[in-house]
C-alpha positions in Angstrom: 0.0 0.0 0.0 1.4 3.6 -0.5 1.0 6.4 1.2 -1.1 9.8 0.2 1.9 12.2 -1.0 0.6 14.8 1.6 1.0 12.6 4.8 4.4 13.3 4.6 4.4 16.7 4.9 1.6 17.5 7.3 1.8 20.1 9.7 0.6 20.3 13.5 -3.1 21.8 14.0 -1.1 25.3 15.5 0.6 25.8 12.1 -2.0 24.8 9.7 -4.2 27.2 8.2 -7.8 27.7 9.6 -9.0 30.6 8.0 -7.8 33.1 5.4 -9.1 36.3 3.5 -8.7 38.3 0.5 -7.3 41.6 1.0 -7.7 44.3 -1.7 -4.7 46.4 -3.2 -0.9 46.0 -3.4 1.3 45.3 -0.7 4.0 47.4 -0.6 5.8 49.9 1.8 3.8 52.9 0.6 0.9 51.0 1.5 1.9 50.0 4.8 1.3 46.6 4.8 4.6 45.3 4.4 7.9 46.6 6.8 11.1 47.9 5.3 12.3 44.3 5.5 9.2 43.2 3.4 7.5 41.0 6.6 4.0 41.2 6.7 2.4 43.9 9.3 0.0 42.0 11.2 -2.1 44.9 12.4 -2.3 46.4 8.3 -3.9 43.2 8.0 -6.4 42.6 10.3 -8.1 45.7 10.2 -8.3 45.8 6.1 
C-alpha cells in the first residue's frame, strides 16, 4: 500500500491554516502593509 503524498508533509493543528481572506490592493511599503524588511504587518492586516 502507499501512502497519500501529503501525509508526509503534514503540519501540527497550530501551524495549519484555519482561516484566510482576501485583502484588496498591493502590498507594498507605501501602502503599509509590508515593513522595510518586506514582513508582513500583522495589524495592516487585520483591520483591512
Amino acid at each position: 500500500m502507499t501512502s497519500a503524498p501529503w501525509t508526509a508533509t503534514a503540519v501540527s493543528h497550530a501551524e495549519s491554516i484555519r482561516a484566510f481572506a482576501l485583502v484588496e490592493g498591493e502590498f507594498s511599503e507605501e501602502n503599509r502593509p509590508l515593513t522595510s524588511s518586506l514582513k508582513v504587518k500583522r495589524q495592516a492586516v487585520t483591520t483591512a
